[in-house]
OpenMM code with the backbone's topology and positions (N, CA, C; nanometers):
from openmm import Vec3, app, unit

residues = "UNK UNK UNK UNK UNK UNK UNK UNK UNK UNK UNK UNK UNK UNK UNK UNK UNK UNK UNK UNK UNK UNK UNK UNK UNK UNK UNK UNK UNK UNK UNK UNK UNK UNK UNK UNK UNK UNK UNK UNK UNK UNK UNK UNK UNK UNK UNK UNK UNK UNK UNK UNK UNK UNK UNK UNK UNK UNK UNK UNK UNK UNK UNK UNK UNK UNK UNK UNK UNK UNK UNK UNK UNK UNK UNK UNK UNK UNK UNK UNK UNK UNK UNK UNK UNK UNK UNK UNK UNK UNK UNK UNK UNK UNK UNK UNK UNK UNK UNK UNK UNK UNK UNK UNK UNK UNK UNK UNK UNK UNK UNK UNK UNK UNK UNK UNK UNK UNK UNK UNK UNK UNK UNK UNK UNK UNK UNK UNK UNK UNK UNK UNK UNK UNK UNK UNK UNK UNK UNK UNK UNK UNK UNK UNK UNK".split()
positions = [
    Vec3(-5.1576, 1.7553, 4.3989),
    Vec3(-5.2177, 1.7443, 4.2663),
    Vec3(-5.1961, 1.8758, 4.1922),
    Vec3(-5.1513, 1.8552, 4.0631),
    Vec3(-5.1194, 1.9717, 3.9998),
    Vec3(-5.2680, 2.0434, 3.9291),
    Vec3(-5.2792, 2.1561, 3.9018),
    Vec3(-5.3796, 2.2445, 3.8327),
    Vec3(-5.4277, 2.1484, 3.7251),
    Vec3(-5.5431, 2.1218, 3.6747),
    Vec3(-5.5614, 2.0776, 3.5675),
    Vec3(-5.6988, 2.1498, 3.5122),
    Vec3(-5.6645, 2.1577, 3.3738),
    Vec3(-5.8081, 2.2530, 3.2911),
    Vec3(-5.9165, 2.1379, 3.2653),
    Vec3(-6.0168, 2.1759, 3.2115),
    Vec3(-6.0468, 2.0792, 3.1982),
    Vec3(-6.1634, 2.1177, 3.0393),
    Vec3(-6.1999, 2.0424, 2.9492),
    Vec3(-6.2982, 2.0739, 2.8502),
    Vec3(-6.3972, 1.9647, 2.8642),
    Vec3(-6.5046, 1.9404, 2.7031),
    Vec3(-6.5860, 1.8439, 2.7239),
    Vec3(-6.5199, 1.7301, 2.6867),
    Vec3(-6.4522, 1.7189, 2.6701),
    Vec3(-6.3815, 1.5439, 2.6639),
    Vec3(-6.2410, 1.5336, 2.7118),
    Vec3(-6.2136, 1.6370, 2.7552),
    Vec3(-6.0311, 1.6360, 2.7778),
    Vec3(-6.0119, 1.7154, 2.9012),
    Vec3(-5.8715, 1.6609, 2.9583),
    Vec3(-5.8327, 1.7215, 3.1095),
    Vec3(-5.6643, 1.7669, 3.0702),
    Vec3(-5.6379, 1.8775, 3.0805),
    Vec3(-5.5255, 1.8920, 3.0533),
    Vec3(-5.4265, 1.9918, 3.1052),
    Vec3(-5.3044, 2.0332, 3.1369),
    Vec3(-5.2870, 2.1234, 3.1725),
    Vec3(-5.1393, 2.1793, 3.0790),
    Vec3(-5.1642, 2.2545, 3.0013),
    Vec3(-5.0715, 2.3107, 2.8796),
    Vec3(-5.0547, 2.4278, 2.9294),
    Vec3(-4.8802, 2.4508, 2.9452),
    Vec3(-4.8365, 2.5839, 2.9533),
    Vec3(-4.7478, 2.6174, 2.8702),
    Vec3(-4.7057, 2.7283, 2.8206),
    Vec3(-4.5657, 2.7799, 2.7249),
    Vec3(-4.5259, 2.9360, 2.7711),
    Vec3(-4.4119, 2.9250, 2.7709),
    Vec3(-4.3495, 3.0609, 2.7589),
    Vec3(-4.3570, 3.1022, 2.5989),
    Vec3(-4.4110, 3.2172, 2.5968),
    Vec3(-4.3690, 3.2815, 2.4521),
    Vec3(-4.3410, 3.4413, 2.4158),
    Vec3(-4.2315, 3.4396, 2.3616),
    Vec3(-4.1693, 3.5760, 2.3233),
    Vec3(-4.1560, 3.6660, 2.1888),
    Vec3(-4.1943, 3.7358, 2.1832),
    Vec3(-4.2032, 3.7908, 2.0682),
    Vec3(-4.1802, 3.9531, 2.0383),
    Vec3(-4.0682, 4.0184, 1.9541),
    Vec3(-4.0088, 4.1163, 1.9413),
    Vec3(-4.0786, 4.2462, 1.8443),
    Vec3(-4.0549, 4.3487, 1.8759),
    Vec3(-4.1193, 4.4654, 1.7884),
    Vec3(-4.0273, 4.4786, 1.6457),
    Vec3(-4.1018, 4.4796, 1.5539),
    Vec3(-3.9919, 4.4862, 1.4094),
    Vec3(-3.8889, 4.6145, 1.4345),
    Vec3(-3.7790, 4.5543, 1.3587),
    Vec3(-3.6017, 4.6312, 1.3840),
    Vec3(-3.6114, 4.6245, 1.5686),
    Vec3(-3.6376, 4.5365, 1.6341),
    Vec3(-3.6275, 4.5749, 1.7724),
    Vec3(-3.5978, 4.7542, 1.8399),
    Vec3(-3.7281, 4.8065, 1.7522),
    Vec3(-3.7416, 4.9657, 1.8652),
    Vec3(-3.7995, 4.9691, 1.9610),
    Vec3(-3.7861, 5.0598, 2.0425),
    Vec3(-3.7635, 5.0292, 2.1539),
    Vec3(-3.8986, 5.1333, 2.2265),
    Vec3(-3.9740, 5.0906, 2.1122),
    Vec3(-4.1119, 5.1872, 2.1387),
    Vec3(-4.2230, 5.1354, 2.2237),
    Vec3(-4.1995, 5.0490, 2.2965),
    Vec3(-4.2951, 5.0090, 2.4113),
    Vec3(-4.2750, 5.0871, 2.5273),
    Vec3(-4.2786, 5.2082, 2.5493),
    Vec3(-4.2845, 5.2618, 2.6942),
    Vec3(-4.4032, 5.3290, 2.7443),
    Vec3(-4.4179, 5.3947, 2.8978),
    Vec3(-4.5178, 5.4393, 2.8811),
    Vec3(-4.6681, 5.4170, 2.8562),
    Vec3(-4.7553, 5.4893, 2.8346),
    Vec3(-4.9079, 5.4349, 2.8537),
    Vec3(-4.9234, 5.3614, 2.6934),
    Vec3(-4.7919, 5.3149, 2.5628),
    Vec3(-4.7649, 5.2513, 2.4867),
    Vec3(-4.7764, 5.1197, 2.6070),
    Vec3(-4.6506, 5.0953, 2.6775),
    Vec3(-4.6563, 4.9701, 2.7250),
    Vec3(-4.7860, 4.9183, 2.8041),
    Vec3(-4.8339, 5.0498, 2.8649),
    Vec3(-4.9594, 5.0251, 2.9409),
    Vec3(-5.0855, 4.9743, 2.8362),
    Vec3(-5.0842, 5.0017, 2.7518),
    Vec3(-5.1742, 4.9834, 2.6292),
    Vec3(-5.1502, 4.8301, 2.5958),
    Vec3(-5.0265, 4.8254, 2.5842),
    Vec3(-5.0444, 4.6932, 2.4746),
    Vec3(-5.0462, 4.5888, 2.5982),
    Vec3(-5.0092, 4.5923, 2.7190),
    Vec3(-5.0726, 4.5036, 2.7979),
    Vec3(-5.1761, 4.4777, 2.8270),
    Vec3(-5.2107, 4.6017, 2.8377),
    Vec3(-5.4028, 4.5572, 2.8388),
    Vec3(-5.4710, 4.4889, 2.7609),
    Vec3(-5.4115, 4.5040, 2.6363),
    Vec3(-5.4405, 4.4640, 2.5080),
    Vec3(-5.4882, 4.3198, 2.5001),
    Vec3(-5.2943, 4.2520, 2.5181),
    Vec3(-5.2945, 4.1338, 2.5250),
    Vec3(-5.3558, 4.0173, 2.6593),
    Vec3(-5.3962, 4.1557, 2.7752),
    Vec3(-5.5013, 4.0381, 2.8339),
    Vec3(-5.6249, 4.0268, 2.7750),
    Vec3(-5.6641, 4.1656, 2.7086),
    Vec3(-5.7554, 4.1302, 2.6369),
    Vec3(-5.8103, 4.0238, 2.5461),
    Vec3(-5.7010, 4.0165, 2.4701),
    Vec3(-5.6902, 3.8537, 2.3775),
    Vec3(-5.6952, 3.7322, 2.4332),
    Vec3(-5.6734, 3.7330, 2.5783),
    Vec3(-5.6047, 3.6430, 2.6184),
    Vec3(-5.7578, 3.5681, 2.6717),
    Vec3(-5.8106, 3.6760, 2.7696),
    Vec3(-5.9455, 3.6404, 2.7929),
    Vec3(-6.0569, 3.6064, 2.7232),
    Vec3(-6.0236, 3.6766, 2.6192),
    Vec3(-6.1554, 3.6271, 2.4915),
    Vec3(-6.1115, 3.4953, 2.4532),
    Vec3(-5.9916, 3.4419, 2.4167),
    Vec3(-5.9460, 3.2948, 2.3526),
    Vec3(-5.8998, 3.2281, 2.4630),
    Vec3(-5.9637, 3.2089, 2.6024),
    Vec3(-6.0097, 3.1095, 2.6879),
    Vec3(-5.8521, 3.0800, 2.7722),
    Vec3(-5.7402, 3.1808, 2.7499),
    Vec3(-5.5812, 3.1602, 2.7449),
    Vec3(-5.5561, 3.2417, 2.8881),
    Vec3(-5.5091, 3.1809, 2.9936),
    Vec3(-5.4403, 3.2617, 3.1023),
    Vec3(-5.3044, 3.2479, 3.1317),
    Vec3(-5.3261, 3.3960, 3.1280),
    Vec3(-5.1551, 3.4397, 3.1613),
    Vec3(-5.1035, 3.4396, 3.3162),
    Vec3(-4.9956, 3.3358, 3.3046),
    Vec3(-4.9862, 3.2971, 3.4646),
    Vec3(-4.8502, 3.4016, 3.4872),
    Vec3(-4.8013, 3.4543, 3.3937),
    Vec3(-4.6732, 3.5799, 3.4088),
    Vec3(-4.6387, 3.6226, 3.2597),
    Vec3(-4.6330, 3.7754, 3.3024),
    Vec3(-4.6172, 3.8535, 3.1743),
    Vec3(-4.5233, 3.9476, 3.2181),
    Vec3(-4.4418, 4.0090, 3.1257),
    Vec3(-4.3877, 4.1158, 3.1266),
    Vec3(-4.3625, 4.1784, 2.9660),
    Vec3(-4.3637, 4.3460, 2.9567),
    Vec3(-4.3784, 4.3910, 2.8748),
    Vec3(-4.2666, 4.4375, 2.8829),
    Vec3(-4.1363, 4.4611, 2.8065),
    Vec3(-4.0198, 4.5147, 2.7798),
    Vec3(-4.0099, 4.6357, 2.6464),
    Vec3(-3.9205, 4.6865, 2.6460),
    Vec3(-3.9323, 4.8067, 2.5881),
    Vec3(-3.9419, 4.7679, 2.4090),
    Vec3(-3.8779, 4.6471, 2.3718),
    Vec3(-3.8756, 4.5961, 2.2278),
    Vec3(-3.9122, 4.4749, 2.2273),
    Vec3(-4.0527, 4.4127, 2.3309),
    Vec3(-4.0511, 4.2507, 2.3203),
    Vec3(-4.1269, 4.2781, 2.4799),
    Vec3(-4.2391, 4.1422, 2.3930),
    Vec3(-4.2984, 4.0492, 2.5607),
    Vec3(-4.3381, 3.9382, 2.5431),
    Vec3(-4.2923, 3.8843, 2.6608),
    Vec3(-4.2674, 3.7944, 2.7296),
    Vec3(-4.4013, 3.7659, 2.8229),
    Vec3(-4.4642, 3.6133, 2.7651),
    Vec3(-4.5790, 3.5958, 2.8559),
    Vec3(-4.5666, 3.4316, 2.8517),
    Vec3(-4.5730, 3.3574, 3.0300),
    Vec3(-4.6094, 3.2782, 3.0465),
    Vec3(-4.7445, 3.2098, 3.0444),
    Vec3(-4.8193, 3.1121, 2.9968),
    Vec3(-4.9764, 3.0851, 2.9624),
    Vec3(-5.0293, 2.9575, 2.9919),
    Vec3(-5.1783, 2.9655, 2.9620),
    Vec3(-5.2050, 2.8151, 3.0123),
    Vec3(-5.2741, 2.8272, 2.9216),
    Vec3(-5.2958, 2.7315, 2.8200),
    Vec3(-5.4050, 2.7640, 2.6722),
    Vec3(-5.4614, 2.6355, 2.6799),
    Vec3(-5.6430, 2.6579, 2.6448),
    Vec3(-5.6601, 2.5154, 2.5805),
    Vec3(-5.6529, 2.4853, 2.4802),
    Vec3(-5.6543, 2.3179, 2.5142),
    Vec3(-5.6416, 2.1956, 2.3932),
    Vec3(-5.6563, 2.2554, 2.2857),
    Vec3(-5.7986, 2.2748, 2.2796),
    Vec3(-5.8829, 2.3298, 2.0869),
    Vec3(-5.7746, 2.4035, 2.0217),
    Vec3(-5.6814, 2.5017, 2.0981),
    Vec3(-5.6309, 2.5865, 2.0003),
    Vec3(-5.4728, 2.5528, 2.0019),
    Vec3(-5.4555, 2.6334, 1.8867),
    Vec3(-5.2619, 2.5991, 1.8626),
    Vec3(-5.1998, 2.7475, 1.8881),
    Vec3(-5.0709, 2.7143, 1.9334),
    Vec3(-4.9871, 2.7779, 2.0104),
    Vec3(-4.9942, 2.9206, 1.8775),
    Vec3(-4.9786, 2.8675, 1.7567),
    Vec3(-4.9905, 2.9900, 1.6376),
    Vec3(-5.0813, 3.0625, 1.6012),
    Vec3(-5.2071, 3.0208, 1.6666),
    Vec3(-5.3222, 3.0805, 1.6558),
    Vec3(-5.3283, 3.1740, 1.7514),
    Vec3(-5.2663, 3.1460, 1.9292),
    Vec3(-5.2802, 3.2250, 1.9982),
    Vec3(-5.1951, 3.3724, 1.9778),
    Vec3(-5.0647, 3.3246, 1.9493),
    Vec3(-4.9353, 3.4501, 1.8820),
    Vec3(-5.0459, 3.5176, 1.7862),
    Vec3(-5.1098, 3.4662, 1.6700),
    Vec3(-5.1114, 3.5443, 1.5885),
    Vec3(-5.2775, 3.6217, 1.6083),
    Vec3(-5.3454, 3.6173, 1.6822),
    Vec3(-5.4589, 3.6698, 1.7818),
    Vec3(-5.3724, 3.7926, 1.8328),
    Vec3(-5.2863, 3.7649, 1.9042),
    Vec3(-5.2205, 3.8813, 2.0197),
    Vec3(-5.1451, 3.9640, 1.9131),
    Vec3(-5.0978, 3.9105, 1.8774),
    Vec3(-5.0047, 3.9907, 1.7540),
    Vec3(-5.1056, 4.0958, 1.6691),
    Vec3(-5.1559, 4.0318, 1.6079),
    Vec3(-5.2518, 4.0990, 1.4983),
    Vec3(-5.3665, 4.1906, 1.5716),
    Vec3(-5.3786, 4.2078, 1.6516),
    Vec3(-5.4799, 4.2557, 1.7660),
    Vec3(-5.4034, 4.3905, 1.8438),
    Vec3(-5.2985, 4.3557, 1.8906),
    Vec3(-5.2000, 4.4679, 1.9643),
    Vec3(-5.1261, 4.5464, 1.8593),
    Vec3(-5.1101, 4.5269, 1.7348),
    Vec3(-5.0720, 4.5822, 1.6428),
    Vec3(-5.1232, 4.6926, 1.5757),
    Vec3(-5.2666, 4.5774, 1.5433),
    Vec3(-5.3655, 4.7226, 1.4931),
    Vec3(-5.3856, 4.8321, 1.5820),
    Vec3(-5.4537, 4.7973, 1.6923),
    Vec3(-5.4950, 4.8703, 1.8048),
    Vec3(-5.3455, 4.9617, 1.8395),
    Vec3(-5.2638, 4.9479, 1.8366),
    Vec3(-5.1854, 5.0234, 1.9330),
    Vec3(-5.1195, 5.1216, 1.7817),
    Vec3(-5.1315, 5.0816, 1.6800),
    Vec3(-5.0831, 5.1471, 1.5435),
    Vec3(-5.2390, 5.2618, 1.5013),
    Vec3(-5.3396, 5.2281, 1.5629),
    Vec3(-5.4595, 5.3357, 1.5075),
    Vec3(-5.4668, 5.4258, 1.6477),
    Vec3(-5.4348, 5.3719, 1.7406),
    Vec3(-5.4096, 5.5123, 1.8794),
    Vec3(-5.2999, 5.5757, 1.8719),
    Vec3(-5.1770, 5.5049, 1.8477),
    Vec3(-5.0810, 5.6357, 1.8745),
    Vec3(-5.0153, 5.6615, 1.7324),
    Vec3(-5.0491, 5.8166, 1.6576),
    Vec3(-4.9692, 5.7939, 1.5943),
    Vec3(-4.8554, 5.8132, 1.5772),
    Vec3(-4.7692, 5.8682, 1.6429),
    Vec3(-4.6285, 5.8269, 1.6414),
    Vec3(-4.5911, 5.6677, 1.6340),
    Vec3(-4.6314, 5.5868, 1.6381),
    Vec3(-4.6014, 5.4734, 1.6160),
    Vec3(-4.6408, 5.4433, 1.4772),
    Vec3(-4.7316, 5.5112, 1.4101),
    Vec3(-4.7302, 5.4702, 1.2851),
    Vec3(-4.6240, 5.5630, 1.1768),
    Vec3(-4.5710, 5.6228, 1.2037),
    Vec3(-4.4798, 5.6906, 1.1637),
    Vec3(-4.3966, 5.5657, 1.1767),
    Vec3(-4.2981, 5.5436, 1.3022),
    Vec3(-4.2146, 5.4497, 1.3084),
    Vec3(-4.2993, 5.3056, 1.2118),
    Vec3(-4.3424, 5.3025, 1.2393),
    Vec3(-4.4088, 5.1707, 1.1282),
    Vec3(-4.4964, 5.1846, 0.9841),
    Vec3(-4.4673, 5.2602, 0.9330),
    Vec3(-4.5630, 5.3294, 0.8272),
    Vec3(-4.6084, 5.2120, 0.7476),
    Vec3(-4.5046, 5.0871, 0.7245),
    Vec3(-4.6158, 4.9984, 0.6323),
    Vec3(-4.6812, 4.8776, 0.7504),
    Vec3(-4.7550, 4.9311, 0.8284),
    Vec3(-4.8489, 4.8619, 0.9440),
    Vec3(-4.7591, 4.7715, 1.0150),
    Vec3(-4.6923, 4.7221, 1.0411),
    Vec3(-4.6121, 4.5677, 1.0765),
    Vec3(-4.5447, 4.6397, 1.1974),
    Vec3(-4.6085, 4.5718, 1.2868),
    Vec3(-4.5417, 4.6656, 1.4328),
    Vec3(-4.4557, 4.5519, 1.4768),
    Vec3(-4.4783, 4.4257, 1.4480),
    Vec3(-4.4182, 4.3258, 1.5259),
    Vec3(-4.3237, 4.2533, 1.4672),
    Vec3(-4.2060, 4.2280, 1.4766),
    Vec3(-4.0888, 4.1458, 1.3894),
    Vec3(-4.1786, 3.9943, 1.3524),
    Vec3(-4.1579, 3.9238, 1.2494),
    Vec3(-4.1625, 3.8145, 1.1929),
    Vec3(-4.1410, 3.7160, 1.3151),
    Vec3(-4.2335, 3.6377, 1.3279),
    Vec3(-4.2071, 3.5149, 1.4088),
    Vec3(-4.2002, 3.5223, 1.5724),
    Vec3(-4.1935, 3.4202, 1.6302),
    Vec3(-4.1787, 3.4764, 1.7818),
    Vec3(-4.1063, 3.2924, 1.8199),
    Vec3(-4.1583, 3.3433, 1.9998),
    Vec3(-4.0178, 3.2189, 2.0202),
    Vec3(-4.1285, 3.1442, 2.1658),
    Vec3(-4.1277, 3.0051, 2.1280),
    Vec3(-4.2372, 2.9329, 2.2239),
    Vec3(-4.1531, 2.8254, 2.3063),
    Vec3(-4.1647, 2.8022, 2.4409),
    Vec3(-4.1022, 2.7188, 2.4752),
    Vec3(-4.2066, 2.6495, 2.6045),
    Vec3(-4.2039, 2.4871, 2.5924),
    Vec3(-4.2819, 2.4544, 2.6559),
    Vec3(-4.2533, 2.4346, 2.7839),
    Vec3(-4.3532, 2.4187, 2.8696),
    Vec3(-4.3025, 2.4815, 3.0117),
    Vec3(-4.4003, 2.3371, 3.1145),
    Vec3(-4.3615, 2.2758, 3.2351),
    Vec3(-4.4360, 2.2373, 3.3250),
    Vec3(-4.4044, 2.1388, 3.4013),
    Vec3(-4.4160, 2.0664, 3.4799),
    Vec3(-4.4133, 2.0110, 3.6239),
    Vec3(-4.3146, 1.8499, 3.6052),
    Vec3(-4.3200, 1.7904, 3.4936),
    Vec3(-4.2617, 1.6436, 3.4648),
    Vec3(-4.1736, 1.6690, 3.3335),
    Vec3(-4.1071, 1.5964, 3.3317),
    Vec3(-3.9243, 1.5931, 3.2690),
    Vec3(-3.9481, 1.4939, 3.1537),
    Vec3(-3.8985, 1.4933, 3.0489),
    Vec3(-3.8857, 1.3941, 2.9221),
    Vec3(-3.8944, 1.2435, 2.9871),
    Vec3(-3.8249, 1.2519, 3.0913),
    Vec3(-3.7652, 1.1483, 3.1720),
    Vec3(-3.8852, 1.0219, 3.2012),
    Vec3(-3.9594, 1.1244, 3.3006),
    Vec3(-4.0478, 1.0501, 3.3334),
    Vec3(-4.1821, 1.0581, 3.2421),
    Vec3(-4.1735, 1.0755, 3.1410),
    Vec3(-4.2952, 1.0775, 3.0531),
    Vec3(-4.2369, 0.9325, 2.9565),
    Vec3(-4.0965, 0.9551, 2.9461),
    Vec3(-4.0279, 0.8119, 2.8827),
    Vec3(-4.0894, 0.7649, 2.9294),
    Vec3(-4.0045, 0.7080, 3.0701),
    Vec3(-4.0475, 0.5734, 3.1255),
    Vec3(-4.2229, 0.5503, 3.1468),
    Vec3(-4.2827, 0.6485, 3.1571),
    Vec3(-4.4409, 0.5763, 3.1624),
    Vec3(-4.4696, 0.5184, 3.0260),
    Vec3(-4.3986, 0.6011, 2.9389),
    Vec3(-4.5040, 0.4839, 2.8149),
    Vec3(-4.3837, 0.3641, 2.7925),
    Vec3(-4.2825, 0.3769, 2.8213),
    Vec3(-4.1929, 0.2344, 2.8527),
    Vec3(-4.2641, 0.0906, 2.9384),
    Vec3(-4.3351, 0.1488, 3.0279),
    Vec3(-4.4015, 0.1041, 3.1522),
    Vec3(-4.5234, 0.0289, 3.0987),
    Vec3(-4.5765, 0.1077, 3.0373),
    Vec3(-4.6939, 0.0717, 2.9632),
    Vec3(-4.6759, -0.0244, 2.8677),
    Vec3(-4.5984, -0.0840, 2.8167),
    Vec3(-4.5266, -0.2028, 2.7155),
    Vec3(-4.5294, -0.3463, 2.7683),
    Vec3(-4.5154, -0.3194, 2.9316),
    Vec3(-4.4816, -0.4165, 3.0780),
    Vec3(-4.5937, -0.4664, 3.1301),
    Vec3(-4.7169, -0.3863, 3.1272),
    Vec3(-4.8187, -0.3904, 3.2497),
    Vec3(-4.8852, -0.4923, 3.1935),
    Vec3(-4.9560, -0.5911, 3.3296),
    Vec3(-5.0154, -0.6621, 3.2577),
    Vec3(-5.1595, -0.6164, 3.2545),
    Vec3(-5.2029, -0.5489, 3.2568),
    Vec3(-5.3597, -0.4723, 3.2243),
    Vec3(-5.3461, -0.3846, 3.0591),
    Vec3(-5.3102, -0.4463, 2.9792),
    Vec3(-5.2648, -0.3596, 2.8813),
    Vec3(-5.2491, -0.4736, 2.7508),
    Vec3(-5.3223, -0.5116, 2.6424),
    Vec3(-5.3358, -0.5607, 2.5485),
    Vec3(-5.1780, -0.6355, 2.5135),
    Vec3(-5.1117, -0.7344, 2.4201),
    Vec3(-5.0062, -0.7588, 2.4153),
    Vec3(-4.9452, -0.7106, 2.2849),
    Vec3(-5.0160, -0.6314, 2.2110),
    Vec3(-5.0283, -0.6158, 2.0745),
    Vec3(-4.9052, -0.4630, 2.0922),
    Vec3(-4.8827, -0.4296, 2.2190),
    Vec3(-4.8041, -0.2462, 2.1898),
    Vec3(-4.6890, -0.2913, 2.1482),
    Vec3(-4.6456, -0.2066, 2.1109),
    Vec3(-4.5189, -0.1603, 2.0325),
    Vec3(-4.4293, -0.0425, 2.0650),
    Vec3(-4.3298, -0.0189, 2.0886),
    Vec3(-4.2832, 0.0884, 2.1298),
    Vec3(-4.2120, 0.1550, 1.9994),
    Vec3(-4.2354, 0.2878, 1.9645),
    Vec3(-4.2430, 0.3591, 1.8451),
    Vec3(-4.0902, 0.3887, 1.8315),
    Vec3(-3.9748, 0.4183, 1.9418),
    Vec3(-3.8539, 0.4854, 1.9207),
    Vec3(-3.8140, 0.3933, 2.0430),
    Vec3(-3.6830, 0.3582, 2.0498),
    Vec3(-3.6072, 0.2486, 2.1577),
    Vec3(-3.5128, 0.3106, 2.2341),
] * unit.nanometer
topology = app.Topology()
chain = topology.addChain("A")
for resn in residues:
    res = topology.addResidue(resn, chain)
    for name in ("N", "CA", "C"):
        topology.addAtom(name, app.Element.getBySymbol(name[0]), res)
């Protein structure tokens, strides 16, 4: 049986890889910088109910695997971590605000990819399946063929 989260009406288990780069990709994450902004982002991570099942911090970009709940959207969580590790790591060091003088530590946009245990494949065929069964109203319809 795979991991499953669970809330007050829903059971679910949502993971994504997501990546996201320092503006002009500099290469200013090293050091108790990188040590910082990791902390950071578990910080975020723990307050908005989100676990990080693998992270890594690279010198212009990180990379964190997650398990988020339902309630929230994948853009809400980026822009929590983002907006959070930005400020914070732009009002401690300032050499970084030099390199960033108009606040924006983080390049525009980031990159999400969904991640977990079953294939397009077999998520097809169950609601294919479900069209067939006879415990199942006669009224379904299948949306795409």
């Amino acid at each position: 049986m795979t991991y499953q989260r669970k809330g007050g009406h829903t059971v679910y288990n949502l993971t994504i890889h997501i990546v996201w780069v320092t503006k002009y990709r500099k290469n200013v994450l090293r050091g108790s910088v990188q040590e910082r902004a990791r902390e950071l982002v578990r910080q975020v991570c723990d307050a908005t109910d989100v676990e990080i099942l693998k992270g890594a911090v690279g010198g212009d970009h990180i990379h964190i695997h997650i398990s988020y709940p339902a309630k929230i959207s994948i853009s809400e969580i980026v822009r929590k971590i983002k907006g959070r590790t930005a400020r914070k790591l732009l009002q401690e060091y300032p050499n970084l605000k030099k390199e960033y003088w108009g606040g924006h530590m983080w390049g525009i946009g980031y990159g999400a990819w969904s991640t977990g245990n079953i294939t397009q494949d077999v998520v097809n065929e169950y609601i294919a399946s479900h069209s067939k069964s006879p415990n199942t109203l006669n009224n379904n319809f299948i949306l795409v063929k």
